[in-house]
N, CA and C atoms as an extended XYZ file, in Angstrom:
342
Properties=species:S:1:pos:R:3:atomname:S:1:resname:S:1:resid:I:1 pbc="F F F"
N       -33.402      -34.004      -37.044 N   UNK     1
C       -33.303      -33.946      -35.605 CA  UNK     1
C       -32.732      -35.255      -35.052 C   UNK     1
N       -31.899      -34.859      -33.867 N   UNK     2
C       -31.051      -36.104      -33.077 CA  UNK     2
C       -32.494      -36.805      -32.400 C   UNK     2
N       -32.761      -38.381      -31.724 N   UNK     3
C       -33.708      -38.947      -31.158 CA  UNK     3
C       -33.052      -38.715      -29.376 C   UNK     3
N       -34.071      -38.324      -28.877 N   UNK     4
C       -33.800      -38.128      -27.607 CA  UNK     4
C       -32.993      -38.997      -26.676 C   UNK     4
N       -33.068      -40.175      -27.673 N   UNK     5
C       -32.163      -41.244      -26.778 CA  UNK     5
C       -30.657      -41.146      -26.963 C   UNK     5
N       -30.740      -40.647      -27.918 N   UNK     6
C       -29.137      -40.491      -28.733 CA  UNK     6
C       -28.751      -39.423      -27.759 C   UNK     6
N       -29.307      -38.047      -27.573 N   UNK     7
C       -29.164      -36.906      -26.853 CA  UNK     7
C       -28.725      -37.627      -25.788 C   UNK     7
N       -29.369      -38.627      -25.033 N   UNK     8
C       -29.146      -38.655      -23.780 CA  UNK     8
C       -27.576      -39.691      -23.711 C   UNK     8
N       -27.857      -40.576      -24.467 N   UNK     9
C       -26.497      -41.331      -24.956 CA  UNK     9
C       -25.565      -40.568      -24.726 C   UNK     9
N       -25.678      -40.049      -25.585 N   UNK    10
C       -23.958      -38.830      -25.623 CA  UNK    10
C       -24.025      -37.621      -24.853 C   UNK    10
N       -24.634      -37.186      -24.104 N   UNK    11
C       -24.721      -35.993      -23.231 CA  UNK    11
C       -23.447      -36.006      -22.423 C   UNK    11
N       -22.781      -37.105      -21.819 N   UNK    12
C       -21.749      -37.058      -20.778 CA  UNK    12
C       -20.822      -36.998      -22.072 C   UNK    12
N       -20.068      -37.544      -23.145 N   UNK    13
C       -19.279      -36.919      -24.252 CA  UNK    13
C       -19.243      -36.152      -24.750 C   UNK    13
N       -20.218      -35.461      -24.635 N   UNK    14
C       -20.650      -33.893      -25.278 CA  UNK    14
C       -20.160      -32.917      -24.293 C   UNK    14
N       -20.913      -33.198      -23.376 N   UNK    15
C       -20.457      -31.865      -22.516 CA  UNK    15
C       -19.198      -32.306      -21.707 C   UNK    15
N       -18.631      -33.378      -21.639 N   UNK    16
C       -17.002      -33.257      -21.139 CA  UNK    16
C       -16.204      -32.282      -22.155 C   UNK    16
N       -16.643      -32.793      -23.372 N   UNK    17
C       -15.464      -32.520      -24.765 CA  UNK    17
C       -15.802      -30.733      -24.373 C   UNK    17
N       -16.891      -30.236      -24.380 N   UNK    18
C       -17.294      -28.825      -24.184 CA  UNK    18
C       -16.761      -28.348      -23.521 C   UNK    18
N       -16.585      -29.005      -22.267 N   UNK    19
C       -15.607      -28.618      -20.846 CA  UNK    19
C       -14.650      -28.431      -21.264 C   UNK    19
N       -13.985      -29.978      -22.073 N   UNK    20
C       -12.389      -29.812      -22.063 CA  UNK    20
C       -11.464      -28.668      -23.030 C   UNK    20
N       -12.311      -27.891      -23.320 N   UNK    21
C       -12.144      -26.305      -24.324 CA  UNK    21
C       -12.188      -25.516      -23.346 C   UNK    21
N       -12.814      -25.177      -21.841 N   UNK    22
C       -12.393      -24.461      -20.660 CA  UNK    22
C       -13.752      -24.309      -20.356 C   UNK    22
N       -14.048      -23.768      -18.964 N   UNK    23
C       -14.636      -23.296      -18.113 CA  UNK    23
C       -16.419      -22.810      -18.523 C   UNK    23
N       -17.268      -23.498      -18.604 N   UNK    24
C       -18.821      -22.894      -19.446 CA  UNK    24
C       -20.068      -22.833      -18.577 C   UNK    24
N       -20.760      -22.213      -18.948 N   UNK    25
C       -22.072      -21.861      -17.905 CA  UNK    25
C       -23.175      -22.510      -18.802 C   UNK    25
N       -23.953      -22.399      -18.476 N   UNK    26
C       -25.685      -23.609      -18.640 CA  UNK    26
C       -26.167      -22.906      -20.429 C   UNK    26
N       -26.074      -21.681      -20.418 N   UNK    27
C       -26.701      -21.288      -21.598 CA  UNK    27
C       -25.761      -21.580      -22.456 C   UNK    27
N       -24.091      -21.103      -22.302 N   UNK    28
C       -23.249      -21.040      -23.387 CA  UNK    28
C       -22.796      -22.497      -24.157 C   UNK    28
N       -22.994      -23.775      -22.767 N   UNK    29
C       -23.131      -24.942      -23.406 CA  UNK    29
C       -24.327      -25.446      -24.270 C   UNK    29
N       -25.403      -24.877      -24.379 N   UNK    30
C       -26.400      -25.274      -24.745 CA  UNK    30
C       -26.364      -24.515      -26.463 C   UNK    30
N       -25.882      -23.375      -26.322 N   UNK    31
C       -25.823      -22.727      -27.564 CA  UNK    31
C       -24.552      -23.466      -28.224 C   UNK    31
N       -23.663      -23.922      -27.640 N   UNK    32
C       -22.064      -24.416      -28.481 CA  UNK    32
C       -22.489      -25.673      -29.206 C   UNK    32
N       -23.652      -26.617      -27.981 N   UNK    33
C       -24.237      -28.113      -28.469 CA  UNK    33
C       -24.929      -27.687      -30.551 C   UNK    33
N       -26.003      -26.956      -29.877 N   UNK    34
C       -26.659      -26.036      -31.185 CA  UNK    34
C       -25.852      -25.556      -32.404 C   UNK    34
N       -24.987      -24.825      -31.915 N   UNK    35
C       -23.658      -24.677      -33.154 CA  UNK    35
C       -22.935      -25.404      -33.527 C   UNK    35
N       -22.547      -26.415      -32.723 N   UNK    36
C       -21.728      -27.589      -33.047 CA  UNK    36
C       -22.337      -28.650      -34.135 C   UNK    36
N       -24.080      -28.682      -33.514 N   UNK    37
C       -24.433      -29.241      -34.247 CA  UNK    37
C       -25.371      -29.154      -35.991 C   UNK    37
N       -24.961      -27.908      -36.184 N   UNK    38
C       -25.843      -27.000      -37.389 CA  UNK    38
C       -27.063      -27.057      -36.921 C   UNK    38
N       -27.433      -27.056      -35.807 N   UNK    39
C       -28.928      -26.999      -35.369 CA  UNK    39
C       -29.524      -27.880      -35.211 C   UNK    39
N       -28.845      -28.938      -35.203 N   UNK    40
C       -30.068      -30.443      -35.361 CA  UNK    40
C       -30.156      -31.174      -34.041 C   UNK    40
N       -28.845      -30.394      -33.040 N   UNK    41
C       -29.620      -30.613      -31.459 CA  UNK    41
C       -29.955      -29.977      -30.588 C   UNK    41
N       -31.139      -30.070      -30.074 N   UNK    42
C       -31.911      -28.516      -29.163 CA  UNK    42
C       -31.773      -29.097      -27.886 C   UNK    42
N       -30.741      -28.955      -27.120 N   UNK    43
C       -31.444      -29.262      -25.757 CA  UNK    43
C       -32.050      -28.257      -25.188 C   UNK    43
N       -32.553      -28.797      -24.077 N   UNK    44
C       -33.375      -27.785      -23.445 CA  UNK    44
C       -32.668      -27.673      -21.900 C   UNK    44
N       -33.004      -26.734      -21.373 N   UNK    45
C       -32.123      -27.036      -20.026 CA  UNK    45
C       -32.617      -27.749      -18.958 C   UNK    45
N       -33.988      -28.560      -19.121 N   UNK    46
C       -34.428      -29.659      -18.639 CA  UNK    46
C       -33.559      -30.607      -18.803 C   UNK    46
N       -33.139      -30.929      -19.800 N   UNK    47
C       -32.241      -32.171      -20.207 CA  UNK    47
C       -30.982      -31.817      -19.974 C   UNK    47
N       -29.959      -30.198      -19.397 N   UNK    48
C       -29.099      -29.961      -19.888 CA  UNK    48
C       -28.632      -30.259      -17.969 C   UNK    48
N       -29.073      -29.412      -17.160 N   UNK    49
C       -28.796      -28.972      -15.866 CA  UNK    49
C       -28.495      -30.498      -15.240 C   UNK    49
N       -29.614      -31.478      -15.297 N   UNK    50
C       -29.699      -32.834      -14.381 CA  UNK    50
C       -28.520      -33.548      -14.466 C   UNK    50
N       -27.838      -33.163      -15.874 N   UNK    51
C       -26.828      -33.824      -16.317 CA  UNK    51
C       -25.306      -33.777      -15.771 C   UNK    51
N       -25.622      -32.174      -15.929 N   UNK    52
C       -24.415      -31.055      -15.133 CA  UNK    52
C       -24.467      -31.567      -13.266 C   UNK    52
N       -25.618      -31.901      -13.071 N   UNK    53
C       -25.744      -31.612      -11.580 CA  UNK    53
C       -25.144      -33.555      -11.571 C   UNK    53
N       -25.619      -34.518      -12.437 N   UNK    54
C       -25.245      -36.212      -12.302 CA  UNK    54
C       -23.464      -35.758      -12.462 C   UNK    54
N       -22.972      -35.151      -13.466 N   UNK    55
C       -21.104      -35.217      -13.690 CA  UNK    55
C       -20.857      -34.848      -12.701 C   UNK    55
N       -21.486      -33.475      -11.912 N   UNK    56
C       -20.566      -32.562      -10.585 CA  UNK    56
C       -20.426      -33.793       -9.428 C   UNK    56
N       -21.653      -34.393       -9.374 N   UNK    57
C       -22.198      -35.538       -8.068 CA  UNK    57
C       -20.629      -36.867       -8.472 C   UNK    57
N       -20.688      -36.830       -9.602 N   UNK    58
C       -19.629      -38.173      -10.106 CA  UNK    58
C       -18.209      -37.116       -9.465 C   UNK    58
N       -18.127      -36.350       -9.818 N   UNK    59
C       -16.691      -35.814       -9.445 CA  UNK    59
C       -15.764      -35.617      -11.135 C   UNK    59
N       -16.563      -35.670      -11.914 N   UNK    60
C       -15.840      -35.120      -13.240 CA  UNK    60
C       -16.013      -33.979      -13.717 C   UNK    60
N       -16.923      -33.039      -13.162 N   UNK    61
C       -16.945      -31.652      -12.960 CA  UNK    61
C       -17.026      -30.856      -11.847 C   UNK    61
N       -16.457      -29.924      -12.132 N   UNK    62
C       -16.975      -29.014      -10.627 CA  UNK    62
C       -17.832      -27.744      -10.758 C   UNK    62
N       -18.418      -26.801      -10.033 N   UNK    63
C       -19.145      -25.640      -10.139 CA  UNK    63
C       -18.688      -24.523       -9.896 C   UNK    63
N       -18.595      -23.648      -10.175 N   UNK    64
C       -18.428      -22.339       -9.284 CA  UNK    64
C       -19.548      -21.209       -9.702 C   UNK    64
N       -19.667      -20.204       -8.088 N   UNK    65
C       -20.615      -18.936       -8.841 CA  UNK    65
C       -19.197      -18.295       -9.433 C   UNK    65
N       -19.979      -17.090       -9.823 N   UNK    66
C       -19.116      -16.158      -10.634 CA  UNK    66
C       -20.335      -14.719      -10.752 C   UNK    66
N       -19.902      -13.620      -10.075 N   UNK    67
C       -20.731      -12.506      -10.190 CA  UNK    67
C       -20.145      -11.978      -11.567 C   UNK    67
N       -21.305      -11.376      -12.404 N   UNK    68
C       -20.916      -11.025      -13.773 CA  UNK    68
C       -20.866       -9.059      -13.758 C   UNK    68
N       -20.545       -8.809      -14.446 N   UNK    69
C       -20.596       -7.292      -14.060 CA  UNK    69
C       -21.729       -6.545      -13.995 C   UNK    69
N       -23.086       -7.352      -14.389 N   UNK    70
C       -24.027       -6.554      -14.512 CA  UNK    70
C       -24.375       -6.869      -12.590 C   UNK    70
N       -23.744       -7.480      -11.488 N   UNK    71
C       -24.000       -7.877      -10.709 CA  UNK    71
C       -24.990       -9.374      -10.364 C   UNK    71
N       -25.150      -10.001      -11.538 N   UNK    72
C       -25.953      -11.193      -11.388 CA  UNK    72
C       -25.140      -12.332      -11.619 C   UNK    72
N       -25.450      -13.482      -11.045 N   UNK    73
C       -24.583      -14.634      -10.703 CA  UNK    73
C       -24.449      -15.370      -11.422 C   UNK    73
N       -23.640      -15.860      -12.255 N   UNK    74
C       -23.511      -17.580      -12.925 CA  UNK    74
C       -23.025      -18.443      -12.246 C   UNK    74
N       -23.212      -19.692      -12.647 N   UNK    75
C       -22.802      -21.035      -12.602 CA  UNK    75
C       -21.822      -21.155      -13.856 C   UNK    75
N       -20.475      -21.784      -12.801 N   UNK    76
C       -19.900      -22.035      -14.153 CA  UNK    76
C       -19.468      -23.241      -13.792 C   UNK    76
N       -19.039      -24.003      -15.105 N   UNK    77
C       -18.329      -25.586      -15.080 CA  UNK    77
C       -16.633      -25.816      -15.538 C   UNK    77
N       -16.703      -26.804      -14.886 N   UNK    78
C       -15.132      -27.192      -15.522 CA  UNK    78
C       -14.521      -28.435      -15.155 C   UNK    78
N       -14.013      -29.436      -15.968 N   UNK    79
C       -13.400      -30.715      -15.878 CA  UNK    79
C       -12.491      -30.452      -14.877 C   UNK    79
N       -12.782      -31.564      -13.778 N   UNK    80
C       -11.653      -31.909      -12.909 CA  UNK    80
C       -10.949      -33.041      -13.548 C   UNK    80
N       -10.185      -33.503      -12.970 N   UNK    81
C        -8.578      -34.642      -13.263 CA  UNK    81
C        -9.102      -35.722      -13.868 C   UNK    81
N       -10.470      -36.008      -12.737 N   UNK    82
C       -11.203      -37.371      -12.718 CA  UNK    82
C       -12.155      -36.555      -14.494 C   UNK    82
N       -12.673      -36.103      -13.987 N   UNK    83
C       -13.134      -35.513      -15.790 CA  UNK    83
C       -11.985      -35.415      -17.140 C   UNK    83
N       -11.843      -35.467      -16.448 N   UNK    84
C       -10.419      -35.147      -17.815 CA  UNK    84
C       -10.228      -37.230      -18.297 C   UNK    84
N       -10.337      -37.443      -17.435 N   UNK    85
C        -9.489      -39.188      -17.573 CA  UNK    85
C       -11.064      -39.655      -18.426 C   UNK    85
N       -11.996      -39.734      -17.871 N   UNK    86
C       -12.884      -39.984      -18.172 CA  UNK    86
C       -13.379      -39.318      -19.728 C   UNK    86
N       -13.096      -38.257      -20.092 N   UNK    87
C       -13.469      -37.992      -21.392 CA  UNK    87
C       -12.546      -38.699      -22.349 C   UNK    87
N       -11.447      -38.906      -21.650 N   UNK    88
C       -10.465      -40.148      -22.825 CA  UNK    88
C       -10.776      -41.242      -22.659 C   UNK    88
N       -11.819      -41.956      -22.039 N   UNK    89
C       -12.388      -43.494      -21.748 CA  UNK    89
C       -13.499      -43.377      -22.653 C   UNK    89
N       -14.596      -42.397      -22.617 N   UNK    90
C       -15.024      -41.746      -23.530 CA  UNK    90
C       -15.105      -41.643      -24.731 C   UNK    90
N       -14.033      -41.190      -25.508 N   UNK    91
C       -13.833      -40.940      -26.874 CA  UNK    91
C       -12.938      -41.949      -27.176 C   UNK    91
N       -12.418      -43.035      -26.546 N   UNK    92
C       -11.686      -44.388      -26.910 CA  UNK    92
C       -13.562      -45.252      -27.167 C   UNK    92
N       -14.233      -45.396      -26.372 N   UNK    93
C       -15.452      -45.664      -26.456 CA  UNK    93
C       -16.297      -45.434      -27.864 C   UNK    93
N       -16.792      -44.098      -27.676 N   UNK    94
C       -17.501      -43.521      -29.628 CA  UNK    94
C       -16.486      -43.618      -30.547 C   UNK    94
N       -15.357      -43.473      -30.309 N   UNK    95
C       -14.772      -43.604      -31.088 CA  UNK    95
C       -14.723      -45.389      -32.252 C   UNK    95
N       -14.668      -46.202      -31.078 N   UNK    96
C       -14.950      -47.677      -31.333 CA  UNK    96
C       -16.427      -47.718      -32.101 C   UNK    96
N       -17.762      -47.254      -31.396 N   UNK    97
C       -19.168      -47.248      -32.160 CA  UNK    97
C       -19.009      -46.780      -33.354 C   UNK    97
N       -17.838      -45.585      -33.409 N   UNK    98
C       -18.132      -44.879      -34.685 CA  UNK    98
C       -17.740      -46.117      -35.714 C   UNK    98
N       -16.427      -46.051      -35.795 N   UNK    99
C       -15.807      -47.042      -36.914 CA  UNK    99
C       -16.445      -48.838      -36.928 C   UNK    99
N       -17.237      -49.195      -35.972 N   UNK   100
C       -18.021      -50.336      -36.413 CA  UNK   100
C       -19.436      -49.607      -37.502 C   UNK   100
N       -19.838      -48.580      -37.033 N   UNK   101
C       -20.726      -48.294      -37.990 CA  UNK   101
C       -20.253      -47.970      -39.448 C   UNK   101
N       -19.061      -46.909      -39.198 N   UNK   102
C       -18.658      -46.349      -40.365 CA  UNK   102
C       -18.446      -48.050      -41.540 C   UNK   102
N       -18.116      -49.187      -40.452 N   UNK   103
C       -17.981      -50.658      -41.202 CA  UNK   103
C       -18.699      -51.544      -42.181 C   UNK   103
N       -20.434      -50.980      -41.282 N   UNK   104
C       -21.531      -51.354      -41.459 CA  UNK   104
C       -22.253      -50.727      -42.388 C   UNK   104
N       -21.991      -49.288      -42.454 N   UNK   105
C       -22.505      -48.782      -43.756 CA  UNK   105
C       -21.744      -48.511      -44.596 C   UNK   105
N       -20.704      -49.109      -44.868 N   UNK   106
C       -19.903      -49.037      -46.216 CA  UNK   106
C       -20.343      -49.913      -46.739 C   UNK   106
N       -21.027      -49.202      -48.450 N   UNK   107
C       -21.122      -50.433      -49.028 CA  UNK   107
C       -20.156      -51.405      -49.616 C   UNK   107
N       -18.454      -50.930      -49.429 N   UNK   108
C       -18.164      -51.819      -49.496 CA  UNK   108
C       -17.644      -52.927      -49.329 C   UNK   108
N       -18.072      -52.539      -47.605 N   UNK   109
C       -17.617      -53.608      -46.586 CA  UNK   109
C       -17.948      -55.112      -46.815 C   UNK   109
N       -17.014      -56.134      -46.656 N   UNK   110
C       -17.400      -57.536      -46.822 CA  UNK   110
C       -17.396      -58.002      -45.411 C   UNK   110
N       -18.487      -58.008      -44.915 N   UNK   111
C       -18.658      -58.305      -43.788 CA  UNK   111
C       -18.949      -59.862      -43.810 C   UNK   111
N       -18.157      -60.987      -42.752 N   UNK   112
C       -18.311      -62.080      -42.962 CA  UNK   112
C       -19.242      -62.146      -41.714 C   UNK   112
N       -20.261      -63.110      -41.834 N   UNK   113
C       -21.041      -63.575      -41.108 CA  UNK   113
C       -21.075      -65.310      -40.266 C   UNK   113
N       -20.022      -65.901      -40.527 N   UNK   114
C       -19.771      -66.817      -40.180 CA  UNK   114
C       -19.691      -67.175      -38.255 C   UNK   114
């Protein structure tokens, strides 16, 4: 299992990158996180919605309803311009954490300490 801090860490990279594949509603992101991740991250939609509702408030997502055919309503999401720029500030970002770690646990990195 991911540590809740990590979840919360990457929640705005997660669900931009989710976005930036098109248009998603509260459950279908939560199940893609789950599949994406072979199961080893559960959000819950406590942790999932506040998040959705902090990006829409920033202006890197937007909302819409959407009546479904059974007549009941979704919420759906989707990267605006300002979302879009921001998920490439983003993944220039983890991308950097990744490869200092990937640095750090190679054993056969010669890491100078000087």
């Amino acid at each position: 299992m991911i540590s809740r801090e990590l979840k919360a860490a990457s929640s705005k990279p997660v669900i931009l990158s989710i976005l930036s594949k098109g248009d998603s509603y509260g459950y279908q992101i939560l199940q893609d996180i789950l599949e994406l991740s072979g199961g080893k991250w559960e959000w819950s939609e406590a942790m999932l919605y506040p998040v959705l509702h902090r990006l829409n408030s920033e202006g890197l997502i937007q909302s819409r309803w959407e009546v479904q055919e059974n007549g009941r309503k979704r919420k759906y999401y989707g990267l605006t311009n300002t979302g879009r720029e921001a998920l490439v500030t983003e993944q220039a970002q983890w991308m950097n954490v990744h490869n200092v770690l990937i640095q750090l646990w190679n054993p056969n990195s010669k890491l100078s300490m000087e």
